[in-house]
C-alpha positions in Angstrom: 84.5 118.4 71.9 85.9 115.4 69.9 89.4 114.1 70.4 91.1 112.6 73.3 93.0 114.2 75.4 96.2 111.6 75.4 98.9 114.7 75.3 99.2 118.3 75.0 99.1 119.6 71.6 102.0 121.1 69.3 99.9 123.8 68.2 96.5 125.4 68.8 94.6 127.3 66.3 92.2 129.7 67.7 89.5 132.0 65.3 86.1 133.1 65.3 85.4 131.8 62.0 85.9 127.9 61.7 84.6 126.3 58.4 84.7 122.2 58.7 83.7 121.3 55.9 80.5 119.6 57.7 78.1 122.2 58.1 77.4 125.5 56.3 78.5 127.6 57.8 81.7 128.6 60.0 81.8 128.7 64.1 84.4 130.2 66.7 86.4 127.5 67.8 89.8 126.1 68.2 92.4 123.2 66.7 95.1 121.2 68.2 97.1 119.4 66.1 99.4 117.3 67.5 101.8 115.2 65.0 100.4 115.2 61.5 96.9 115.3 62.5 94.3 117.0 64.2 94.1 116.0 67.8 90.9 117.6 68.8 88.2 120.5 67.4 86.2 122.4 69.6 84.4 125.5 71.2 86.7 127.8 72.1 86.8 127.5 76.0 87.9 124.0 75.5 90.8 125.1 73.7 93.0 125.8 77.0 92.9 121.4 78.1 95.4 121.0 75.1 97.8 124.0 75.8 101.0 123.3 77.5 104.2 125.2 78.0 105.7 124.0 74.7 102.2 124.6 72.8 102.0 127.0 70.4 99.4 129.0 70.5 97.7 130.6 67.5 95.6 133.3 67.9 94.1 133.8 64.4 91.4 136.3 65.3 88.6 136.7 62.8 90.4 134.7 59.9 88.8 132.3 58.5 90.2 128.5 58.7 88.9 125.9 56.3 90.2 122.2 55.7 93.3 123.1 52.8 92.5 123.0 49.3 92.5 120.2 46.7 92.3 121.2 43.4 91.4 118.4 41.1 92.7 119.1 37.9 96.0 120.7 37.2 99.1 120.3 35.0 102.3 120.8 36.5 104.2 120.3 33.0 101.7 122.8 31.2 102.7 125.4 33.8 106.6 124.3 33.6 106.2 124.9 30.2 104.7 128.4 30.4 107.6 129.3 32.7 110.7 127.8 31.4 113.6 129.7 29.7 113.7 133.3 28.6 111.1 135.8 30.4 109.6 137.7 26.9 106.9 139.7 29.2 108.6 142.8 29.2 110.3 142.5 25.8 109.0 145.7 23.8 109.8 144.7 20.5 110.6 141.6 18.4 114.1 142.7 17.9 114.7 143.0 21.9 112.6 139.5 22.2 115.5 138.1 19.6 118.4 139.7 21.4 117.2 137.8 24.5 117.0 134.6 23.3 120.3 135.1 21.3 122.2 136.2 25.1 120.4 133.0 26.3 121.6 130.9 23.6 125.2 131.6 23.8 124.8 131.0 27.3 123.5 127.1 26.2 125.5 124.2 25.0 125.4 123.9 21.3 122.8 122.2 20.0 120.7 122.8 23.2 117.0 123.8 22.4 116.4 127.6 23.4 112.5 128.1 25.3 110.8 131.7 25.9 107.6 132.8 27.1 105.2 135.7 27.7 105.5 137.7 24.8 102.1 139.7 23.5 101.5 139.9 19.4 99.5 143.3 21.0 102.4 144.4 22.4 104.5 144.0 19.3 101.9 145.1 17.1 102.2 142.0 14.3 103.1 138.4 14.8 106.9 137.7 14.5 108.1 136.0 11.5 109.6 132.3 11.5 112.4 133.3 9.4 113.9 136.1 12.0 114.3 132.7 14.0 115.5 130.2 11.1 118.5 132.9 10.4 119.5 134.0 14.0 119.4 129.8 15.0 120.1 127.8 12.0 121.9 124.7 14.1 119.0 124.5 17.4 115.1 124.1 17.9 113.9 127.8 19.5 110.3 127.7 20.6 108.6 131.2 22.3 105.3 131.0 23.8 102.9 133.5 23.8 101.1 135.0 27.1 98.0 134.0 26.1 99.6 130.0 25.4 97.9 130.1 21.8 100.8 130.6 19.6 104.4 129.9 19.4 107.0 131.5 17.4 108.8 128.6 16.4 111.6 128.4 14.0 111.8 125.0 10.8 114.2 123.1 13.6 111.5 123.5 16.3 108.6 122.2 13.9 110.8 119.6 12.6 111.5 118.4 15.6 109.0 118.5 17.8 105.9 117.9 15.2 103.6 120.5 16.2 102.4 124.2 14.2 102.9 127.6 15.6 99.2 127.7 15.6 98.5 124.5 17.1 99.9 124.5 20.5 98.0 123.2 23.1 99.4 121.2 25.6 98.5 117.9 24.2 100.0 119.5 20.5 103.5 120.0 22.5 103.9 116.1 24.2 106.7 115.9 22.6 108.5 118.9 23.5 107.4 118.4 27.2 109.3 114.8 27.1 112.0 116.8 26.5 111.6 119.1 28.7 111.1 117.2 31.4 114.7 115.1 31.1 116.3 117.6 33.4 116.2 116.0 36.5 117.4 118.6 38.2 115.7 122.0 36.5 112.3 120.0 36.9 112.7 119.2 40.9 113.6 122.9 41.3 110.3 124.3 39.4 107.9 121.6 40.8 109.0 122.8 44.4 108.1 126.5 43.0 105.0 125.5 41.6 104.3 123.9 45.0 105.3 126.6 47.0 102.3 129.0 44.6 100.1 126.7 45.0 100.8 126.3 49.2 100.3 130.1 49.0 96.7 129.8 47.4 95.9 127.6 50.5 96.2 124.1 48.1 97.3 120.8 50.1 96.6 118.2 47.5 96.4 118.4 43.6 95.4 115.8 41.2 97.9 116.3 38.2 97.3 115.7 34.6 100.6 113.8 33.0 101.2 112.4 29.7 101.5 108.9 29.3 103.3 107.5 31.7 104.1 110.6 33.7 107.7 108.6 34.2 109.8 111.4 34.1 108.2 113.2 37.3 107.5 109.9 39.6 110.9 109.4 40.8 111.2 112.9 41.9 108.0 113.1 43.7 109.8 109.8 45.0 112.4 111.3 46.2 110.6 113.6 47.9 108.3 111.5 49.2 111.2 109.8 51.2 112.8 112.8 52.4 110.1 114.4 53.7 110.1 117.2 51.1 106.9 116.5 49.2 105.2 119.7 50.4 101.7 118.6 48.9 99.3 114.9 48.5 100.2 114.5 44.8 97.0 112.5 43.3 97.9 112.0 39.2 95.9 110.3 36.0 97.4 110.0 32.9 96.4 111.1 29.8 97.3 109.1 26.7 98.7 111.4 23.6 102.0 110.0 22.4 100.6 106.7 23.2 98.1 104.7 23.2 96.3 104.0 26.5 98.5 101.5 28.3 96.3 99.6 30.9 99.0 97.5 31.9 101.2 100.7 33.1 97.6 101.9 35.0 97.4 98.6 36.7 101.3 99.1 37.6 100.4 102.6 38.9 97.5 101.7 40.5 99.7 99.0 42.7 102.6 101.2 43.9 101.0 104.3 44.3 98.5 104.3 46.9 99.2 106.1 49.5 98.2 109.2 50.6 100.7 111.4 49.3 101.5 109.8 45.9 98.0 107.9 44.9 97.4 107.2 41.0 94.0 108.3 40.0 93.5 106.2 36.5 93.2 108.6 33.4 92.1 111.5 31.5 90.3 110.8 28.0 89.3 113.9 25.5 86.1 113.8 24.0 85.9 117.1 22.0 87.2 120.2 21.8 86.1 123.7 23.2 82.2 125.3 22.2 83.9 129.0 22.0 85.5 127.8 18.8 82.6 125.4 17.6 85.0 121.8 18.4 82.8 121.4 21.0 79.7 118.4 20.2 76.5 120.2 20.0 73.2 118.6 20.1 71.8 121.2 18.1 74.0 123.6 15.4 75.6 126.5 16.7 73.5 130.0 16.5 76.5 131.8 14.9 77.2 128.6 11.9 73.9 127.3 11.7 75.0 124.2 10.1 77.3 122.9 12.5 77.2 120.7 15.4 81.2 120.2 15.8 83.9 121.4 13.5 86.2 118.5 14.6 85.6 114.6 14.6 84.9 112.4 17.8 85.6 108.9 17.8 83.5 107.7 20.7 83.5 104.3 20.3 87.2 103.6 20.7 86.7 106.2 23.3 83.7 104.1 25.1 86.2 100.7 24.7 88.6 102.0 26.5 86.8 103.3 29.2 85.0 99.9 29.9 88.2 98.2 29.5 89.9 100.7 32.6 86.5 100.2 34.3 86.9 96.5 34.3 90.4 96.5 35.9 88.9 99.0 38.9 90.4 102.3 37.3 88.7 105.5 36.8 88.5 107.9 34.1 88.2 111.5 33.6 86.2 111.8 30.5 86.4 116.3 29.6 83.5 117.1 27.4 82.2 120.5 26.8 79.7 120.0 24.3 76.4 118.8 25.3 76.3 115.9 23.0 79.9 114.9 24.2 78.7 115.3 27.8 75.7 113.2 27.2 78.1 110.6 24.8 80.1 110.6 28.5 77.9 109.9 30.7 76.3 107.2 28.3 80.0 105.2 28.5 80.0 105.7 32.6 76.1 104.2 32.3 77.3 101.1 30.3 80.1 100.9 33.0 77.6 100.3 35.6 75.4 98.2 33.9 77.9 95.9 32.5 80.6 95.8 35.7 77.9 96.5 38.2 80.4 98.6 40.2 79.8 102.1 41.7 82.7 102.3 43.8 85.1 103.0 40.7 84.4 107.5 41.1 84.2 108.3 37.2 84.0 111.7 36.1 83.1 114.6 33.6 85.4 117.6 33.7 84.6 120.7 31.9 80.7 120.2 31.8 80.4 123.8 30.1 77.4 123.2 28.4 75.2 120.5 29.6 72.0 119.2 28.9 69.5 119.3 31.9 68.5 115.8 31.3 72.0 114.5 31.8 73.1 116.3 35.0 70.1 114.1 36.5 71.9 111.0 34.8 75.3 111.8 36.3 73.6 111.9 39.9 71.7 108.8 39.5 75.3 107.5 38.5 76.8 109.2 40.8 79.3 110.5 38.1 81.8 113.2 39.6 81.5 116.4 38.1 84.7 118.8 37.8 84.3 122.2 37.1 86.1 125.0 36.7 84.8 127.3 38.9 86.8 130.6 38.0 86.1 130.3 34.2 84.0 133.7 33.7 87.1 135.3 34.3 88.2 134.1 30.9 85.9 136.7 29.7 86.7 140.3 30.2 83.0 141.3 30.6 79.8 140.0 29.9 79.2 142.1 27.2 82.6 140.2 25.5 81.7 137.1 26.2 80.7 134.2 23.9 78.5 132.0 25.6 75.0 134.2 23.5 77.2 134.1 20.5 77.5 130.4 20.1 74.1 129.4 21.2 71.9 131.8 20.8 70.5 134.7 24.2 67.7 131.9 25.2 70.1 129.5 25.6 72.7 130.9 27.1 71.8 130.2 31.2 72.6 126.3 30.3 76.6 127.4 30.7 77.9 126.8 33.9 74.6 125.1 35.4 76.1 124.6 38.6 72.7 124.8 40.8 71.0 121.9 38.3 73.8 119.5 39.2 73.7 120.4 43.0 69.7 119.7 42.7 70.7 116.7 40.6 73.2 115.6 43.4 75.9 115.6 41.2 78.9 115.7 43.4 80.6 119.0 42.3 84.6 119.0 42.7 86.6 122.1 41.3 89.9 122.3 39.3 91.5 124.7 37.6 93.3 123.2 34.4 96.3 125.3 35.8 97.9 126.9 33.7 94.6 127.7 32.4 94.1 129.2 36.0 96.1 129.8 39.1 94.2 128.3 42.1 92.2 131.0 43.8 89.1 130.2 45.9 88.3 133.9 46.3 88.0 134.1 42.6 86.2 131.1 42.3 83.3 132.4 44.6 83.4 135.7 42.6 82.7 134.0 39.4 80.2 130.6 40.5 78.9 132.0 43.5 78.0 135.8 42.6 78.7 135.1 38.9 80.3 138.3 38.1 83.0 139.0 35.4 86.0 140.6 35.7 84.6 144.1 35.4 81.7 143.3 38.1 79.6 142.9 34.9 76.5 142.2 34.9 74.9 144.1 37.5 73.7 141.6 40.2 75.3 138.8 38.0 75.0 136.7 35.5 72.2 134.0 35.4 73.2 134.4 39.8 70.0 131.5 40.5 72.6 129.3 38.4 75.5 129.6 40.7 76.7 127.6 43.6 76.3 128.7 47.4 79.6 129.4 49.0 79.3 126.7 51.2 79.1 124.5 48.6 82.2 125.9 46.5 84.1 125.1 49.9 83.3 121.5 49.8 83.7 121.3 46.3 87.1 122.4 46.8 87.8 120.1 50.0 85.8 117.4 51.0 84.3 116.7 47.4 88.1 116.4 45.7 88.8 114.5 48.6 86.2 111.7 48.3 86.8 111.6 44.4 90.6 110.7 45.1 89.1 108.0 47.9 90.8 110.2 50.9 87.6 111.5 53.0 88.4 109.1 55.9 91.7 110.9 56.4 90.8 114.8 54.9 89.1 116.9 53.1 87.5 118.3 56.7 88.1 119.4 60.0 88.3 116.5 62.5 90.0 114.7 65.0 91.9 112.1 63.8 91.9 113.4 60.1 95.3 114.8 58.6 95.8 118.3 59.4 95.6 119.6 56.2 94.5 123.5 56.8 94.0 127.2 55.2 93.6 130.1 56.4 92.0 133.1 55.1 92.3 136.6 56.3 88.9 137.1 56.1 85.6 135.3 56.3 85.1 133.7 53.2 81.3 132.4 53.4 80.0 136.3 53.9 82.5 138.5 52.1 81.0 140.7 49.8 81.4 140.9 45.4 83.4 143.8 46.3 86.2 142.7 48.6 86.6 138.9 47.9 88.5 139.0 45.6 91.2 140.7 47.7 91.2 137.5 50.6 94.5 136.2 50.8 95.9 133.1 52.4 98.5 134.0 55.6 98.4 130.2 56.6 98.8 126.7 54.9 99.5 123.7 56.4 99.9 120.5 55.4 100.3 116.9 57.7 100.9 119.4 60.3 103.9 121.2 58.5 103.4 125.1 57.7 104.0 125.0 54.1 102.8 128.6 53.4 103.0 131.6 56.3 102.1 134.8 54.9 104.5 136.4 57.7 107.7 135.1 56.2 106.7 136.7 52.8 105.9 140.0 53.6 108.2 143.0 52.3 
């Protein structure tokens, strides 16, 4: 048993199925936490020395308790975005869509910009016209995004003012319109704790957020929270440059006052290229479907590399996201030059995305002990195999270099996973489905796709815990299940580690907790 028995514990957790985070696989056992950490783990017949009258006692049966969930690459004002304004989802025609937004408007001061979401050019049948919108709002910016966040019916204000193209609206497109968006103290506090409380419900403790810049508009409400004891997660953020330049001066700033362990700065996020499913992703070798192309869209690496060695130099890491094989090995070329010219491995680097990797270069990250973050849900963005693109772009032969998670566990690559939310709500169970019995969404192909590629469970469970943890610098205090370690916790209704193709997918989470608080009880949510 570890853990000294000083006091009784506040509460016990009792299961069959205990996954640590240490070993592979999960053990009956109990938990006491006591404050905001774990007091003790153990075999279950030791769990009755911590029990006192004023111990609560939770008998969790065969669920399945893991250390919570840290998913390392998230943005909160993507999602706010997605979510903000008028609900289009259920709007049947572009003539009900424009009655909504006109009942919304009058309800706005003048002037005020008018936001929707969800609506489906499928569901309409055409793509609505910008002069519906330039007619019914001559005197305020109206912006609608679509469901699939790749077009947004925008009228001349909207373009005018916010500089981005109905057809160019990826996050990074709209920075300008999420400044704005973000200047309502008040709206923003109320959808962060939401977003919080969706993620607490996916079993997720601590995030590592994506923000623009200098993220300054959300800081001082995760401050606020912070110091009333409201901050329901361990907010870890990098910053990506887009409106600006990349300010080292505000990173060295950041890197100062926030390092604790709920509000830590984690350095930045740099774009290399763009996305191998529309050919902006660097190729090696020419695409099999445009034969004489390696990357539709321009990379400037070298003022790329610069600043990476400069952050490198002042002890802050980068995320560099390359998809591309020749972007990934361009990345892990800069984090090579960091080590040779600063000499320091302690600064955790990473590659997020990785889609399409070149063997060669997953042993490089290992010897460089470069973090790797994946997205491990990502088949799921295909509807089945037969629809997906991965043949298409490089050819059937090559095809089993996607997604390459075994060559990076055999290269030692430390594997964390995000999810780019919005681009994915958190979801372990979905996670396993898709890197651990590679499946697609229709159970395609029949025992899965490329399945010696994929990633034991066991190992998507520390890539999800203990590896995000030790890439934000936290594994002495989480990440796993010990004594003396916050008691950051998720529970499962089933065991996770042996659940079949056919019923993961259906696990759900019925307990979060997170420095001892319950942030997420599936008990007060049901009916």
């Amino acid at each position: 048993m570890q853990g000294k028995n000083d006091t009784l514990a506040d509460k016990v957790l009792l299961s069959n199925a205990i996954f640590n985070g240490l070993e592979n696989e999960s053990s009956p056992g109990f938990i006491a936490l006591r404050g905001e950490c774990i007091a003790a783990v153990g075999r279950p017949e030791e769990a009755q020395a911590w029990i006192g009258a004023g111990t609560v006692v939770c008998d969790l049966g065969d669920a399945f308790i893991m250390p919570g969930v840290h998913d390392n690459h998230v943005f909160f004002t993507g999602y706010m975005s997605m979510h903000r304004g008028v609900d289009l989802t259920h709007a049947a025609s572009i003539e009900e869509a424009m009655e909504s937004m006109l009942q919304a408007a009058n309800n706005l001061p003048p002037g005020k910009d008018v936001t929707a979401y969800g609506w489906s050019e499928e569901g309409w049948g055409k793509l609505p016209e910008q002069s519906l919108l330039d007619e019914l709002f001559p005197d305020r910016a109206v912006i609608a995004i679509n469901l699939n966040k790749s077009y947004c019916w925008m009228n001349r204000l909207a373009q005018e003012k916010y500089q981005f193209l109905p057809d160019q609206c990826s996050a990074e497109a709209r920075a300008l319109l999420l400044q704005a968006m973000m200047k309502d103290h008040s709206l923003v506090k109320q959808e962060f704790m939401e977003f919080c409380r969706i993620l607490a419900a996916r079993g997720v403790t601590s995030i590592k957020d994506i923000g623009f810049d200098r993220h300054s508009e959300l800081l001082p409400i995760l401050e606020e929270l912070k110091e009333t004891g409201e901050l329901p997660l361990r907010f870890h953020f990098s910053l990506e440059p887009v409106v600006e330049p990349l300010d080292i001066a505000t990173g060295m700033k950041y890197k100062a006052l926030y390092n604790g362990d709920l509000i830590r700065f984690q350095g930045y996020k740099l774009m290399l290229d763009g996305v191998v499913a529309d050919h902006t992703g660097d190729m090696l070798e020419p695409y099999a479907d445009m034969p004489e192309v390696t990357n539709l869209r321009t990379v400037d690496y070298e003022k790329i590399e610069a600043s990476v060695l400069e952050a490198d130099s002042q002890g802050i890491k980068c995320c560099l996201t390359a998809e591309g094989d020749a972007a990934i090995r361009q990345a892990v070329s800069m984090i090579e030059k960091c080590r040779e010219q600063q000499g320091n491995n302690l600064i955790r680097h990473s590659i997020s995305d990785l889609e399409y990797p070149h063997p060669d270069d997953l042993i490089r990250m290992g010897k460089n002990e470069i973090f790797a973050e994946v997205y491990a849900q990502i088949l799921l963005l295909n509807p089945t195999y037969e629809e997906a693109y991965m043949p298409v772009v490089v050819g059937k032969g090559n095809e089993n270099r996607f997604y390459n998670y075994k060559s990076m566990l055999e290269a030692n690559v430390p594997i964390t996973i995000g999810t780019d939310l919005p681009l994915f709500i958190t979801s372990v169970p979905d996670s396993l489905y898709s890197a651990s019995h590679r499946l697609f969404p229709d159970g395609s192909p029949a025992g899965g796709w490329y399945p010696d590629r994929g990633m034991p469970p066991s190992e998507v469970l520390k890539a999800w815990t203990i590896n995000g943890a030790r890439h934000c610098y936290m594994e002495e205090v989480t990440g796993t299940l010990e004594a003396g370690k916050y008691a950051d916790i998720a529970v499962f209704d089933r065991n996770l580690l042996n659940a079949s193709a056919g019923d993961i997918r259906d696990a759900q989470v019925i307990l979060t907790i997170m420095g001892g608080k319950v942030t997420y009880n599936h008990s007060w949510n049901e009916g």
